[in-house]
DRENKOLLO-918766 format. One record per residue (C-alpha): y, z, x; residue in three letters. Coordinates in steps of 0.1 Angstrom, whole numbers, plus 5000, padded with zeros to 4 digits. Last residue first. Layout:
<recs>
YZXALA...
</recs>
This chain:
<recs>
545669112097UNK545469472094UNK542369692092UNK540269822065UNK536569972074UNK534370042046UNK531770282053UNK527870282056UNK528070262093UNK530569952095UNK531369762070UNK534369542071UNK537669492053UNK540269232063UNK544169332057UNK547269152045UNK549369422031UNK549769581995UNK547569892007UNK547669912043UNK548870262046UNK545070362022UNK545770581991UNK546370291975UNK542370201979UNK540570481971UNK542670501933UNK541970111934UNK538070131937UNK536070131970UNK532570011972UNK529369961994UNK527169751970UNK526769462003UNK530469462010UNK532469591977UNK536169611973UNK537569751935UNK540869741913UNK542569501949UNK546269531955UNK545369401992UNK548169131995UNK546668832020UNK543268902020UNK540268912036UNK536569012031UNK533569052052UNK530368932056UNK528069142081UNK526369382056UNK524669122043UNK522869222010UNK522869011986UNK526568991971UNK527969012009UNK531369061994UNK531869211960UNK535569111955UNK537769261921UNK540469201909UNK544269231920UNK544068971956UNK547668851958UNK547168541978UNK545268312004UNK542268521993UNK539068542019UNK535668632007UNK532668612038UNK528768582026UNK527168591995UNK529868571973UNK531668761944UNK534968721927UNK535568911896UNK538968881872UNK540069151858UNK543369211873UNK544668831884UNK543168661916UNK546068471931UNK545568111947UNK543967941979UNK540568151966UNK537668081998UNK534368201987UNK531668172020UNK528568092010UNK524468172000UNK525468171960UNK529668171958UNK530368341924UNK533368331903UNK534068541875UNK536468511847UNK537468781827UNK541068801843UNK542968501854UNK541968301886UNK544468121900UNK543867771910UNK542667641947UNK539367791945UNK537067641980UNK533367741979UNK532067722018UNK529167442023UNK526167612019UNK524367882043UNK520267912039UNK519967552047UNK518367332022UNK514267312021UNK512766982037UNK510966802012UNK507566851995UNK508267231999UNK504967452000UNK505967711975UNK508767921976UNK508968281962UNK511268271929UNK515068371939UNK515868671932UNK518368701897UNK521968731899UNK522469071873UNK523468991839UNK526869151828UNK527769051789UNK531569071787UNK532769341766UNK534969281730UNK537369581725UNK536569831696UNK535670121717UNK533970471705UNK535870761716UNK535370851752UNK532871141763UNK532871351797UNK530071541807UNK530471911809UNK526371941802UNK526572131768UNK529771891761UNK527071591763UNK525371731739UNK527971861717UNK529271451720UNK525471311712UNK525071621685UNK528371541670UNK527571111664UNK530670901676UNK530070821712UNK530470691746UNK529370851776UNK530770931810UNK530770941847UNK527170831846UNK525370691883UNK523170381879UNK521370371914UNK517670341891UNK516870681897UNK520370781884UNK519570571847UNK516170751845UNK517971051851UNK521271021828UNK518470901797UNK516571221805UNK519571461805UNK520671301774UNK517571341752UNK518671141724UNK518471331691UNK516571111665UNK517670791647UNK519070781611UNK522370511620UNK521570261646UNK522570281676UNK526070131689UNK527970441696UNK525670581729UNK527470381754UNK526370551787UNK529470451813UNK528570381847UNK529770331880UNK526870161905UNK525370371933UNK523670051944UNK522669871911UNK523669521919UNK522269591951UNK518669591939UNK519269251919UNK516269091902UNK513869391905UNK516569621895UNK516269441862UNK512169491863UNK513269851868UNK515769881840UNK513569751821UNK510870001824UNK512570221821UNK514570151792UNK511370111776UNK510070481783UNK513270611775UNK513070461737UNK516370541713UNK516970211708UNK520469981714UNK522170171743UNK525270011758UNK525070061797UNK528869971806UNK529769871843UNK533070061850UNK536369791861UNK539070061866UNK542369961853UNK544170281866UNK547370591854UNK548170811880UNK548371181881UNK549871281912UNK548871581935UNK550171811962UNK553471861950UNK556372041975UNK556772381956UNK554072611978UNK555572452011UNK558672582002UNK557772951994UNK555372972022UNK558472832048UNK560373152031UNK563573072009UNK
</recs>
């Protein structure tokens, strides 16, 4: 056999089966120009929240009798906005023929209950403080039970410090630095507001998404990596995430 012939038989893919956790837009009018305007007001509240965030267009829960929806338009309003589509969701034929026209994937319509997602608000601009105003960094938030998947734990203007395992999804976001004492299998959104300095670290890296300051890499990234399963910190440098060993 020829070196050709044997290189052309070694595999050069894997299909592998993921628990991804995809933000879900779930459409309840047919109404563009009110979806943009509320998308903006949300961005308003969070603008990294919706930094080139996953999404899935959930198109099953209008009401029955409403017109065509304009798919093209509802994917652009929703990609001006950092919302990027991978998918819809639907039962009607001319949202799924639509969405075939445009070789967008659709998913059959989903019975499972979805946790409400609302984006961390701004703060309110300050008036003149009566009192001294607290320090911008609090006291680091210290876990020291595991935490199972659905819940979410947020450390506002703080360090999040887990001395326990994170279960697949679960959510654990902070302002500043994230460090698991344990098997981290969820997800951890680092610098939640923007700092691009905080960092996170963990003891077993088996991780469904990383984020520092809305840049992100999801599980199928991640096991790709030579570090994946090992303790590793993860920085941001230059618009990338950096993962070294402990």
């Amino acid at each position: 056999m020829s070196q050709t012939e044997s290189l052309d038989q070694a595999p050069v893919f894997q299909l592998k089966g993921s628990m991804l956790a995809i933000t879900v837009l779930e459409l309840a009018k047919n109404d563009l120009e009110a979806l943009d305007r509320q998308l903006a007001a949300k961005v308003a509240q969070a603008p990294n929240f919706f930094s080139n965030t996953p999404l899935v267009l959930a198109l099953d829960k209008l009401p029955a009798g409403i017109g065509p929806i304009d798919l093209p338009g509802l994917m652009r309003i929703c990609r001006q906005h950092g919302l990027r589509t991978l998918a819809i969701r639907a039962s009607r034929i001319e949202d799924i023929a639509a969405a075939i026209a445009i070789d967008l994937p659709v998913l059959p319509p989903s019975g499972a209950r979805e946790r409400l997602i609302e984006p961390v608000e701004a703060p309110a601009p300050a008036k003149k403080p009566e009192k001294p105003p607290e320090p911008t960094i609090k006291p680091t938030k210290i876990i020291t039970t595991p935490i199972r998947g659905g819940q979410t734990v947020y450390a506002e203007n703080c360090d999040l410090v887990v001395i326990a395992s994170v279960s697949p999804g679960a959510e654990l976001m902070a302002d500043g630095n994230i460090h698991v004492y344990g098997p981290m299998r969820g997800r951890a959104l680092a610098g939640h507001k923007g700092n691009t300095k905080a960092r996170i670290f963990c003891q077993q890296l088996s991780a469904e998404l990383v984020s520092i300051a809305g840049k992100y890499k999801v599980s199928e990234d991640l096991r790709r990596d030579p570090l994946w399963g090992t303790a590793v910190q993860i920085s941001l440098s230059s618009d990338m995430l950096n993962i070294t060993r402990l």
